[in-house]
Rosetta silent file (secondary structure, phi, psi, omega in degrees, C-alpha in Angstrom):
SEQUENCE: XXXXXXXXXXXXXXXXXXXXXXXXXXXXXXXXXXXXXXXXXXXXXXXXXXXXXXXXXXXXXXXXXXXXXXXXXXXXXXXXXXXXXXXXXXXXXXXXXXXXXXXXXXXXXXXXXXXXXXXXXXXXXXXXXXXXXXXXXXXXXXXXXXXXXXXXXXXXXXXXXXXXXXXXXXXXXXXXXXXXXXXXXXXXXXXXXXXXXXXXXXXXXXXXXXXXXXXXXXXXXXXXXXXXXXXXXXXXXXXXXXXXXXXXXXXXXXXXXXXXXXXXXXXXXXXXXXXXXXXXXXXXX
SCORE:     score description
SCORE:     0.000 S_00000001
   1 L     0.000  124.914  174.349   97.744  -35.669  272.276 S_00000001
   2 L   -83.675  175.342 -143.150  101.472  -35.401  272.307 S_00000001
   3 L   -94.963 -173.177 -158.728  103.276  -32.920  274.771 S_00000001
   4 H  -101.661  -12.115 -179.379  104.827  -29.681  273.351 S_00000001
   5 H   -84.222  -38.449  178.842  108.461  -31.265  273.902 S_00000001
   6 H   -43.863  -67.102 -145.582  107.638  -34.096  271.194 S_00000001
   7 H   -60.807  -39.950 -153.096  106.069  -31.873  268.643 S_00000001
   8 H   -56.241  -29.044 -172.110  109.290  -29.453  269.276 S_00000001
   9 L   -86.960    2.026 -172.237  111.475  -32.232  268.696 S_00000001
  10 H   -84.364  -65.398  171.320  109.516  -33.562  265.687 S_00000001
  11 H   -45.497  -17.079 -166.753  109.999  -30.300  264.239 S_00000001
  12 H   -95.491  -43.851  172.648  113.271  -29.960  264.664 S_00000001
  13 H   -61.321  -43.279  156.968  114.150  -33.320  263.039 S_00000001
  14 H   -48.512  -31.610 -145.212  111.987  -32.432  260.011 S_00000001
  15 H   -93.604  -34.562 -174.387  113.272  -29.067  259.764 S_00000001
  16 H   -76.450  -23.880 -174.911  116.988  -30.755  259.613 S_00000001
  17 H   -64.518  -25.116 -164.939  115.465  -33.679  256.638 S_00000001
  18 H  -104.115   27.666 -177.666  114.623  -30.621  254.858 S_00000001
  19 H  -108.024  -50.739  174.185  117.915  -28.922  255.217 S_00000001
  20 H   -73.290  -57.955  152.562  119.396  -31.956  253.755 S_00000001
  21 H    19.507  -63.779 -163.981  116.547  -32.769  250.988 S_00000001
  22 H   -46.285  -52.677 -137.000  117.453  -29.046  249.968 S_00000001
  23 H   -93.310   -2.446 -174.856  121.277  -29.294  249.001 S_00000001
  24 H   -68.988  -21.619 -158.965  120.738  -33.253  247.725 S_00000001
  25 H   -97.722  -37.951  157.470  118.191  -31.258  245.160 S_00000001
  26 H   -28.745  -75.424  175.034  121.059  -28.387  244.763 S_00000001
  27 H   -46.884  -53.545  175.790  123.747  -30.837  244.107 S_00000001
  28 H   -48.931  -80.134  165.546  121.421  -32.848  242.232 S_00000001
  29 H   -19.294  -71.644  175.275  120.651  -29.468  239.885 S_00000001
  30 H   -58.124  -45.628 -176.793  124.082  -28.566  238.956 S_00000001
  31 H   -54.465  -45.852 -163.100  125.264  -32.113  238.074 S_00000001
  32 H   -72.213   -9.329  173.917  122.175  -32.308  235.835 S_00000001
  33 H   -80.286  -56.449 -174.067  123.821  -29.052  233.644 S_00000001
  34 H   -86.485  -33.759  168.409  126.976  -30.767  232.459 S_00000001
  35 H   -35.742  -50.658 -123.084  124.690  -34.035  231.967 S_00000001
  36 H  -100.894  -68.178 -179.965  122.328  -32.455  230.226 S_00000001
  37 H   -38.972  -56.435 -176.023  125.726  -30.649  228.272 S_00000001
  38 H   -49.878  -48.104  179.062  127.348  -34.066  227.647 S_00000001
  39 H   -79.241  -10.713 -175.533  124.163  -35.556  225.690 S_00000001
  40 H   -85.375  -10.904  177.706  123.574  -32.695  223.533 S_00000001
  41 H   -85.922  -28.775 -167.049  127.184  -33.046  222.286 S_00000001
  42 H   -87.510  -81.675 -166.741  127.013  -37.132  222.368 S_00000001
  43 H   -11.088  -64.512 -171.875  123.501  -37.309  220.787 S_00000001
  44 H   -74.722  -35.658  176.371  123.971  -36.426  216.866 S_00000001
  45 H   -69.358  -25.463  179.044  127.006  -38.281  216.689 S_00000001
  46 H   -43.629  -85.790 -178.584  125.080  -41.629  218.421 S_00000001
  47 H    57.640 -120.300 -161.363  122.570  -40.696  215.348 S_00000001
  48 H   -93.910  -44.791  157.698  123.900  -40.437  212.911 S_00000001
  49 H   -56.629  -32.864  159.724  126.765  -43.385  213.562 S_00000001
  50 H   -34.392  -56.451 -145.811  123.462  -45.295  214.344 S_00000001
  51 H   -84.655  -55.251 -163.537  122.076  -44.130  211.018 S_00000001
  52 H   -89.712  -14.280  146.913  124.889  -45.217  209.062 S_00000001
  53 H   -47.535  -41.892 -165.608  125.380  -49.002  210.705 S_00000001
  54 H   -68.890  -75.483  155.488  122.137  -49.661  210.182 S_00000001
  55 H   -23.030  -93.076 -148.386  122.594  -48.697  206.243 S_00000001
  56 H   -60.476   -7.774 -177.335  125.748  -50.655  205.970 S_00000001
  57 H   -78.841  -19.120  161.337  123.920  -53.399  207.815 S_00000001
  58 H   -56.618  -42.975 -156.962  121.668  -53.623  205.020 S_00000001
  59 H  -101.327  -24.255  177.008  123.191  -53.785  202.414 S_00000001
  60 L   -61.413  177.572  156.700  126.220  -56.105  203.679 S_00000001
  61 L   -98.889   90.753 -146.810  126.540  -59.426  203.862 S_00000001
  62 L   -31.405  -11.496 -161.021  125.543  -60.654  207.141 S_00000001
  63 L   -90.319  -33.416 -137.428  127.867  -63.404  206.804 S_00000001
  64 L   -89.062  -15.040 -174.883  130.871  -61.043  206.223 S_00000001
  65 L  -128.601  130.857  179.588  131.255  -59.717  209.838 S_00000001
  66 H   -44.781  -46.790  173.310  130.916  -61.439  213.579 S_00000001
  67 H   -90.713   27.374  168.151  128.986  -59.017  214.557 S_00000001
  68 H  -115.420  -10.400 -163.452  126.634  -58.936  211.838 S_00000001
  69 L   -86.235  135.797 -174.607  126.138  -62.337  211.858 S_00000001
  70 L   -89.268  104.186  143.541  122.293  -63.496  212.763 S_00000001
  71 L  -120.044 -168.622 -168.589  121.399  -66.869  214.536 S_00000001
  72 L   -46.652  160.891  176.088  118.827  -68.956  216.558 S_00000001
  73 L  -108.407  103.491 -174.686  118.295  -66.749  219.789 S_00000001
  74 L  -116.841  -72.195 -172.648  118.770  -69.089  222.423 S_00000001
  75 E   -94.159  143.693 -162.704  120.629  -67.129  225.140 S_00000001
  76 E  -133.946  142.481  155.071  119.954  -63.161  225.353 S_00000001
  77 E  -127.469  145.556 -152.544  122.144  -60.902  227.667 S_00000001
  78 E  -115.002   89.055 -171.458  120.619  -58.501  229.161 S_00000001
  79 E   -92.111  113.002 -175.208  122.936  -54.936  230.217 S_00000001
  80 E  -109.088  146.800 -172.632  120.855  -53.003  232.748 S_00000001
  81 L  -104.277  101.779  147.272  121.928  -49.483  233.501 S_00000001
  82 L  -104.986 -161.930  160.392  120.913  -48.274  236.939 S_00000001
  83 L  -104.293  152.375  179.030  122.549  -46.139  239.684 S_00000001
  84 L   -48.164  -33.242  179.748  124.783  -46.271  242.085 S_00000001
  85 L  -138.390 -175.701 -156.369  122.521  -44.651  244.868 S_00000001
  86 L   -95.185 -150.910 -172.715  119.594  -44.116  245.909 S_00000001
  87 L    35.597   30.376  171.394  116.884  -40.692  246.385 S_00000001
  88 L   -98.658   -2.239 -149.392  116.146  -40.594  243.095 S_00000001
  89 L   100.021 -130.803 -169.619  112.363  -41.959  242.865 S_00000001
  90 L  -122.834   22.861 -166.516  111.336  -44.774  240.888 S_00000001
  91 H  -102.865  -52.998  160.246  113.690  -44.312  238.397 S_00000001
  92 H   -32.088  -40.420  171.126  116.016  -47.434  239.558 S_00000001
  93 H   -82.628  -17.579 -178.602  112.778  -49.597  240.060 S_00000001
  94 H   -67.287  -51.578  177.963  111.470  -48.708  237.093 S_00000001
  95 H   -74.596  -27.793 -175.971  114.319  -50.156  234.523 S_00000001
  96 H  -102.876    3.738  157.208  114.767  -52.754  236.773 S_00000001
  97 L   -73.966   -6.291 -171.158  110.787  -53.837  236.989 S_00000001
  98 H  -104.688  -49.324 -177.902  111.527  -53.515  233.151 S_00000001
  99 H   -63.705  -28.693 -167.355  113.962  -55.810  232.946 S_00000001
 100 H   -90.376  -80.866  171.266  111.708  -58.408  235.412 S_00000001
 101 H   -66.068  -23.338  173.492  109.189  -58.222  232.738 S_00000001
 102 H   -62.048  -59.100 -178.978  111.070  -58.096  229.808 S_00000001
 103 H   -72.471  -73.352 -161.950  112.554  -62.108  230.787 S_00000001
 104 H   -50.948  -34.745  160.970  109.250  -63.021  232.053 S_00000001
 105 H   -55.819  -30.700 -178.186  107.490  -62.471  228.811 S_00000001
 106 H  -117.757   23.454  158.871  110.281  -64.416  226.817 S_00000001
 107 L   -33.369  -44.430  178.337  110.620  -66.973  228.994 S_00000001
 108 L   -93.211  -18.788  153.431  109.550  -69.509  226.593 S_00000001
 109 L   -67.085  -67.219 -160.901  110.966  -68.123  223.534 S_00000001
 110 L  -106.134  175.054 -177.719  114.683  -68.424  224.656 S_00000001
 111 L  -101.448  -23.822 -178.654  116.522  -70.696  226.522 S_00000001
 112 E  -152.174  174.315 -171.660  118.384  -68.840  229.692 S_00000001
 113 E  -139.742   96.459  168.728  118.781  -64.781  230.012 S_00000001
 114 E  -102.380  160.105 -161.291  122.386  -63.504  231.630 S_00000001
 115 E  -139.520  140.117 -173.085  122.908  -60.328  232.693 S_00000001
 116 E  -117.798  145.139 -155.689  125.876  -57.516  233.183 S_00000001
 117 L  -102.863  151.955  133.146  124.875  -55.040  236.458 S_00000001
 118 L  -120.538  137.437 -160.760  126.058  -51.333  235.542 S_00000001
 119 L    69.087  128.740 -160.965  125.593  -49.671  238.705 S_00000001
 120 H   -49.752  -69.714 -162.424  125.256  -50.883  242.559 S_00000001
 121 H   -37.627  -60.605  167.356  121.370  -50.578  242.710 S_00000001
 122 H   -33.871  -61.755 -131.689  121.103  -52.918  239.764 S_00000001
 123 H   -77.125  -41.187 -170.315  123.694  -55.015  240.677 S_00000001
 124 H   -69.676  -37.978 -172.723  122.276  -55.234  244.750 S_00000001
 125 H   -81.903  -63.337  177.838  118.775  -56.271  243.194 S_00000001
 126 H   -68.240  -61.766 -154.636  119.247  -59.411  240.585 S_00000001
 127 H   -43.142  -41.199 -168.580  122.046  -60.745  243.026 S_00000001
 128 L   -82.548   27.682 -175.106  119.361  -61.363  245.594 S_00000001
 129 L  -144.870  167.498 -171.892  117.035  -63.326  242.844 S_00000001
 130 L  -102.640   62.954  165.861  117.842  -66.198  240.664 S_00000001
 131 L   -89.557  158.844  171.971  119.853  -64.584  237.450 S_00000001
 132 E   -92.988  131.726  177.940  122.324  -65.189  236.103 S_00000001
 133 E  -137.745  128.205 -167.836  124.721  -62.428  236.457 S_00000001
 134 E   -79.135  -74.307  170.334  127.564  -62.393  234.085 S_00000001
 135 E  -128.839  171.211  176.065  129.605  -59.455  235.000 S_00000001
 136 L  -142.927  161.964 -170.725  128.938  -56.294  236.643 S_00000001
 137 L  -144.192  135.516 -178.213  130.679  -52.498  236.459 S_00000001
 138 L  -137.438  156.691  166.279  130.090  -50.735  239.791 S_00000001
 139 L    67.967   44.498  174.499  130.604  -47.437  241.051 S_00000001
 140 L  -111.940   -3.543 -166.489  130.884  -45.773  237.553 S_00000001
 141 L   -76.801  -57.429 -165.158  127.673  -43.787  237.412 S_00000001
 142 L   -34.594  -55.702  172.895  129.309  -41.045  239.243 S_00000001
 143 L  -147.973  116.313 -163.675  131.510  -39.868  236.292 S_00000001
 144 L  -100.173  118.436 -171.764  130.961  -41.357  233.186 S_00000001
 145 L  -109.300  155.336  159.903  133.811  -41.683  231.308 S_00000001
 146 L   -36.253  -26.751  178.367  134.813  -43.399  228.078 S_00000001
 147 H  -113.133  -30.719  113.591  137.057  -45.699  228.508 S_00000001
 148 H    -4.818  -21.983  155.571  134.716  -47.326  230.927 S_00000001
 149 H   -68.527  -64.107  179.849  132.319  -47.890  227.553 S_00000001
 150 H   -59.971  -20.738 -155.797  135.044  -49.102  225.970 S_00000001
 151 H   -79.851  -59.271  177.380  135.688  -51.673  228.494 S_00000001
 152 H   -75.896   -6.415  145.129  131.971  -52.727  228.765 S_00000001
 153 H   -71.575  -82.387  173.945  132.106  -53.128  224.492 S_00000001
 154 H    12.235  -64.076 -153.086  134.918  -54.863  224.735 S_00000001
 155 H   -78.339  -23.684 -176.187  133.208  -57.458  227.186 S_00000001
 156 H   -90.375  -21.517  170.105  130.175  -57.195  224.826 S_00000001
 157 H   -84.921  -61.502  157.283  131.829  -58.349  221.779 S_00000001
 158 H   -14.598 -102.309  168.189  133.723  -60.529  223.568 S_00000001
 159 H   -20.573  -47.159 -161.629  130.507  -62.473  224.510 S_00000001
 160 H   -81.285  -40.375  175.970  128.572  -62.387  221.268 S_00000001
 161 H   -25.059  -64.614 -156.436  132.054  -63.563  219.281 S_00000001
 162 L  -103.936   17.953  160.548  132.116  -66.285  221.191 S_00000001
 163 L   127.053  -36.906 -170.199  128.975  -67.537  221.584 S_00000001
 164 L   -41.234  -47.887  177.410  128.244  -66.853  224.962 S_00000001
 165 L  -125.990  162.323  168.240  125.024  -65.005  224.110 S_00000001
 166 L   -70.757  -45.016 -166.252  122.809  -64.772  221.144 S_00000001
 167 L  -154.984   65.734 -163.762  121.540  -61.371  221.395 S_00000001
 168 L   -57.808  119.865 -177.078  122.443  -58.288  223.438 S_00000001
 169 E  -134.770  143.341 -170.319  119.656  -55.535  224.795 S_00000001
 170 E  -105.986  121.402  162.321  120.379  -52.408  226.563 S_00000001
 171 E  -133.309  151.512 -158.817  117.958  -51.286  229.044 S_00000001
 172 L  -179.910  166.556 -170.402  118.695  -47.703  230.522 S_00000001
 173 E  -111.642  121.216  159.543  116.537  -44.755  231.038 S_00000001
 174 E   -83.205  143.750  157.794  116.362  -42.104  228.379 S_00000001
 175 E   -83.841  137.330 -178.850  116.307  -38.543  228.882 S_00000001
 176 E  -126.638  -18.198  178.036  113.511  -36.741  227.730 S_00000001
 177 E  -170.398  175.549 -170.942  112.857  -33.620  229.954 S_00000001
 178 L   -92.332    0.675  137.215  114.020  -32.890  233.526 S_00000001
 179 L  -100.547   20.300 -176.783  110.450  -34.776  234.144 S_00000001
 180 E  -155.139  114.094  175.354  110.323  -37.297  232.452 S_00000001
 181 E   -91.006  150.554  179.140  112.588  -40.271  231.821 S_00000001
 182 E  -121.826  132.250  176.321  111.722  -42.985  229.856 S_00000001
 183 E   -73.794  136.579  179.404  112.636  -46.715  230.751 S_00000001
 184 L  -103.927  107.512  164.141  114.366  -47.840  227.065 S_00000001
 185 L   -93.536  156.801 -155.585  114.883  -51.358  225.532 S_00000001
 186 E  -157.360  121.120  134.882  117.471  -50.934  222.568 S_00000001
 187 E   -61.384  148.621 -165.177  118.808  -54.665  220.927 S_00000001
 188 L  -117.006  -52.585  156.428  122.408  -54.016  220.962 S_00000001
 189 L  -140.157  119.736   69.307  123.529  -56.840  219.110 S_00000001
 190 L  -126.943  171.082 -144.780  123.622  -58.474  216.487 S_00000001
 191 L   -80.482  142.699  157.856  123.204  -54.690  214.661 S_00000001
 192 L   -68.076  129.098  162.187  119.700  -54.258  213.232 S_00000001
 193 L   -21.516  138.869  142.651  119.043  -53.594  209.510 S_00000001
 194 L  -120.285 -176.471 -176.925  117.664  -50.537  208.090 S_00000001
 195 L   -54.007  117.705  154.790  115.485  -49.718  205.927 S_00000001
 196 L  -117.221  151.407 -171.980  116.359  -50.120  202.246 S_00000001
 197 L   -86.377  160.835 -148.447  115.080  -49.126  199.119 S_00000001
 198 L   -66.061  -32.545 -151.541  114.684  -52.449  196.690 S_00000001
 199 L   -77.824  -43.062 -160.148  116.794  -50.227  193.630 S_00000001
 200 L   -42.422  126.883  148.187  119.326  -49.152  196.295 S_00000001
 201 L   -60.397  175.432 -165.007  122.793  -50.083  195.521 S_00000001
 202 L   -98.957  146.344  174.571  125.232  -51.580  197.603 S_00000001
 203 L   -53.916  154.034  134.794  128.459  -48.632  198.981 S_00000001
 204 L   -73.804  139.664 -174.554  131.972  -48.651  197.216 S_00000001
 205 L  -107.046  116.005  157.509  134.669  -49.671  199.802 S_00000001
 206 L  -136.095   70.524   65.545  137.423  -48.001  200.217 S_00000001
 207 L   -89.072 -150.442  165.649  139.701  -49.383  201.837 S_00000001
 208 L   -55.835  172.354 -166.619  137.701  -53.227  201.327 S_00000001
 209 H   -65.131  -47.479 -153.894  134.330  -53.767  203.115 S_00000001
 210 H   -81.069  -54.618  166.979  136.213  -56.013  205.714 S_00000001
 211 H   -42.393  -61.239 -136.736  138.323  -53.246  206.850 S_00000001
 212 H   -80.494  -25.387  163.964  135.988  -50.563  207.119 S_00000001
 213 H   -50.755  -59.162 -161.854  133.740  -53.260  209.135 S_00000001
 214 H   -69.788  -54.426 -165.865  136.189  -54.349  211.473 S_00000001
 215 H   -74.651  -27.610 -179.675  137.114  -50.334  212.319 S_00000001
 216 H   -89.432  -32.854 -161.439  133.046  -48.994  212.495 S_00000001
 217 H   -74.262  -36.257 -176.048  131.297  -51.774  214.322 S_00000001
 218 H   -61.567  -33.912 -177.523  133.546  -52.300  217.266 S_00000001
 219 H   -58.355  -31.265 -157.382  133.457  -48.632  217.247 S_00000001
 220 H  -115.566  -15.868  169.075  129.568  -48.062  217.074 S_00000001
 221 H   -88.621   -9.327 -168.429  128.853  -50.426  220.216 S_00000001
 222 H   -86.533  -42.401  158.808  131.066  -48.661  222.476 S_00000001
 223 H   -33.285  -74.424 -175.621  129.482  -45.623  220.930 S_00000001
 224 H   -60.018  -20.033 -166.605  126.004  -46.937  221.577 S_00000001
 225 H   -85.350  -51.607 -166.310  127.235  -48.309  225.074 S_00000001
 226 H   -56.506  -74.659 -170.183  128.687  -44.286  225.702 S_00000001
 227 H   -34.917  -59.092  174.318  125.316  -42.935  224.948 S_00000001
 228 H   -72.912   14.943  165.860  123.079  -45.145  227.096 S_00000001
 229 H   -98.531  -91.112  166.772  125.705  -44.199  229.971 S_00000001
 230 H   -10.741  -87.533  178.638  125.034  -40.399  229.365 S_00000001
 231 H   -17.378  -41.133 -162.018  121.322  -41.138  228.955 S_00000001
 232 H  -122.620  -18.619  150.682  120.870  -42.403  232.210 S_00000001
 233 H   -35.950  -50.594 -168.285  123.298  -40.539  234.171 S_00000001
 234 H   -68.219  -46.935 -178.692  121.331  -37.419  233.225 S_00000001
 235 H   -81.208    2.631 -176.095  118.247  -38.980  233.889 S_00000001
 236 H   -98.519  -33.109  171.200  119.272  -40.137  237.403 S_00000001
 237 H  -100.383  -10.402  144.729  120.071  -36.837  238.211 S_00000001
 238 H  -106.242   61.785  139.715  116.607  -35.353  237.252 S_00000001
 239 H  -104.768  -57.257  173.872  114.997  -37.765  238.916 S_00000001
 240 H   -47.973  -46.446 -161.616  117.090  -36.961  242.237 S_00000001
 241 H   -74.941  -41.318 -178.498  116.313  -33.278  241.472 S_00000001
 242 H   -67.806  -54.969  170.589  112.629  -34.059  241.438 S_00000001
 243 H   -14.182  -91.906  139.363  112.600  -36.461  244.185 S_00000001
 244 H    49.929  -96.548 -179.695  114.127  -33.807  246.042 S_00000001
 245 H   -67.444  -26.552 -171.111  112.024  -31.183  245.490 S_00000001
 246 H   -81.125  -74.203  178.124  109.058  -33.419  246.235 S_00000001
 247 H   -27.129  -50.012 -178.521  110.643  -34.295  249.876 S_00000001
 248 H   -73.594  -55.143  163.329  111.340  -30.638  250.817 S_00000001
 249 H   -19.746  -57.452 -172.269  107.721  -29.923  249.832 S_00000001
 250 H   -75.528  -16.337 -177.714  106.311  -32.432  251.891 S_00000001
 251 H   -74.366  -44.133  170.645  108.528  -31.298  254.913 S_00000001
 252 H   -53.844  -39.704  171.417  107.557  -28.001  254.495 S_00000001
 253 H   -44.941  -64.750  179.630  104.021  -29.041  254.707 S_00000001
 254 H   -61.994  -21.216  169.781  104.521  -31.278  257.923 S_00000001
 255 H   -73.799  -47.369 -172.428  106.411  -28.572  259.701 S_00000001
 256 H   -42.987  -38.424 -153.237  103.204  -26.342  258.980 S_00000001
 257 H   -87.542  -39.795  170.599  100.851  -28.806  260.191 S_00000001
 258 H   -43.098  -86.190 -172.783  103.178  -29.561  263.690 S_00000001
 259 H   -18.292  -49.567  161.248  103.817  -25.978  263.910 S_00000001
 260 H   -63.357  -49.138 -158.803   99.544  -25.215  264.116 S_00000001
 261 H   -62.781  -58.056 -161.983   99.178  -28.799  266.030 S_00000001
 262 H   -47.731  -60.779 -164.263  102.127  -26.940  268.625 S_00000001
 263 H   -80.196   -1.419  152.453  100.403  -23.827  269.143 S_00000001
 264 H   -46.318  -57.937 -134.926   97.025  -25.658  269.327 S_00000001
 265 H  -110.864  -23.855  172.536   98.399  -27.509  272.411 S_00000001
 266 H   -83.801  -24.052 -172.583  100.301  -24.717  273.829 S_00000001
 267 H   -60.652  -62.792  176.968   97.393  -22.336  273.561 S_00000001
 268 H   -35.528  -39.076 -175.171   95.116  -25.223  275.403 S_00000001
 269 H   -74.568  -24.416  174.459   97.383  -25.891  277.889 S_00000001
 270 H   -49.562  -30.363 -156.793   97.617  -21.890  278.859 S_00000001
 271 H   -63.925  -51.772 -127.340   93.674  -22.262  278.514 S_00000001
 272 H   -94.099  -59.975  176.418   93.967  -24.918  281.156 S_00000001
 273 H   -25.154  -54.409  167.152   96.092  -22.810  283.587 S_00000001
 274 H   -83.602 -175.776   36.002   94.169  -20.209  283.978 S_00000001
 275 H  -112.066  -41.852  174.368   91.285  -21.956  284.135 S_00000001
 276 H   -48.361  -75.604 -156.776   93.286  -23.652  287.430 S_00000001
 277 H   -59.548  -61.596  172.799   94.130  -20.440  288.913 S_00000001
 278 H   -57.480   -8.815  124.631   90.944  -18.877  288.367 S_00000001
 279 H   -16.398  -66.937 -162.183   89.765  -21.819  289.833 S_00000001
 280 H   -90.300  -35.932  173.290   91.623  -21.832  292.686 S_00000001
 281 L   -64.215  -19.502  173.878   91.352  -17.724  293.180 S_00000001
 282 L  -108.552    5.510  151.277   86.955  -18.545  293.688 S_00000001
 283 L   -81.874   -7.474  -49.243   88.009  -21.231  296.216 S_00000001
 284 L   114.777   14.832  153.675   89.676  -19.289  298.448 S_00000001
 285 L   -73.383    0.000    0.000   86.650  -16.585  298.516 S_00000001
C-alpha cells in the first residue's frame, strides 16, 4: 500500500494534468468557432466551383487543357493533410493509417506513390518509413491562410504539367460535427467528369474555351486545396476539444479514486495508533 505522502503527491500532479487538459480544451473550443465560421463561408463556393468543373469537364475536350488531360496512371502523388501537434486523438493516425492503406492496396496497380507532408505530424511519420516524399509545407496548420493554398496549387500543377505524377489525391479529414471527423480521399487531379445528359449540349465561350480554362482550373485546385485546409483545421480542433474533455474526465475520476484510496489509508493508519496506545495503556496496568 503506498504511504499518504505518495498518494498526496499523485494527486497533486493529476490535479495540475487536469488544470492543463482544461484550458488545452478551452483554447481548443474557441479556435473551433472561427473554424467552424471559415467553412461555412468556404463551403458553397468549393460546391458549387466543384459543380461547375466537373460540368465543363464533361463536356470539353480532354485534350484541350493540361490539366484535363487523362493518361496511364503510373505514378500517383499523394497530399496528406495532418497537424502540426499533437492531443488531438486519433485524428492524425487516422488519415495517416489511411494513407498506409490507400498505397498498400494499389501497390500493384501503379508504379511508385510520392507524397507532399502538410503539417509536422504527417511530415515526422512517412520520413521515418520508405516514401517518397516530394515536398512538404510545415507549420501552416496554425492559421490557414490562402496564399499558402496557392503555393501548394502552384506546386500541384507544377507536378502534373510536367509529368512528375499521373494523378493527384487529397487525403484530409472532413468536418462533419464537433464529433465526428471523417478521414476523406478526394482525386485532385486530373479533374473528374460529371455527369452528363447524352442530349446535353456543349457551353458557349465567351471569351474562347481556352481562356476561360486556363483562368477556372488553376483557380479551382487552389480552391479545392483551400477547402481541404479549412476542413481539417476545424476538424483538428474538435478532435483536441474532445480529446480534452476525455483527459479531464479521466483525471477527475483518478483524483476521486486516490482521494478515497488517501482517506482509506489515513483512516487505517489512525486505526492503527490507537490500537498502539490502547495497547500500550493495558500494558502498563
Amino acid at each position: 500500500m503506498a504511504n499518504l505522502r505518495d498518494i498526496r503527491k499523485r494527486i497533486a500532479s493529476i490535479k495540475n494534468t487536469q488544470t492543463i487538459t482544461r484550458a488545452v480544451q478551452m483554447v481548443a473550443a474557441a479556435k473551433l468557432r472561427r473554424a467552424q465560421e471559415n467553412i461555412w463561408r468556404n463551403r458553397a463556393y468549393a460546391d458549387k466551383m466543384d459543380k461547375v468543373i466537373a460540368s465543363l469537364a464533361g463536356r470539353a475536350d480532354r485534350s484541350s487543357h493540361p490539366l484535363l488531360a487523362e493518361r496511364q496512371v503510373r505514378n500517383v502523388e499523394l497530399v496528406i493533410i495532418t497537424g502540426d501537434r499533437g492531443l488531438c486523438g486519433a485524428f492524425n493516425a487516422n488519415i495517416m493509417a489511411r494513407a498506409e492503406q490507400y498505397m498498400e492496396e494499389n501497390s500493384n496497380q501503379y508504379k511508385g506513390f510520392s507524397l507532399i507532408c502538410i503539417g509536422n505530424k504527417g511530415w515526422d511519420y512517412f520520413r521515418k518509413r520508405r516514401v517518397n516524399i516530394r515536398n512538404s509545407f510545415r507549420d501552416i496548420m496554425g492559421k490557414v491562410q490562402y496564399e499558402n493554398a496557392a503555393v501548394i496549387g502552384e506546386d500541384l500543377i507544377q507536378a502534373f504539367t510536367t509529368g512528375l505524377c499521373d494523378q493527384v489525391t487529397l487525403f484530409y479529414n472532413y468536418f462533419q460535427s464537433t464529433a465526428t471527423q471523417v478521414p476523406t480521399v478526394k482525386q485532385l487531379l486530373p479533374f473528374e467528369a460529371g455527369k452528363t445528359e447524352e442530349s446535353a449540349v456543349d457551353y458557349l465561350y465567351e471569351p474562347k474555351e481556352k481562356d476561360i480554362l486556363n483562368a477556372l482550373l488553376p483557380r479551382q485546385i487552389m480552391a479545392q486545396v483551400f477547402r481541404s485546409l479549412l476542413e481539417s483545421a476545424a476538424a483538428e480542433h474538435a478532435a483536441r476539444m474532445t480529446a480534452m474533455d476525455n483527459a479531464t474526465s479521466n483525471c477527475k475520476e483518478i483524483i476521486e479514486y486516490l482521494t478515497t484510496m488517501y482517506n482509506k489509508e489515513r483512516q487505517a493508519s489512525i486505526t492503527r495508533e490507537m490500537i498502539d496506545i490502547i495497547g500500550g495503556a493495558e500494558a502498563l496496568k
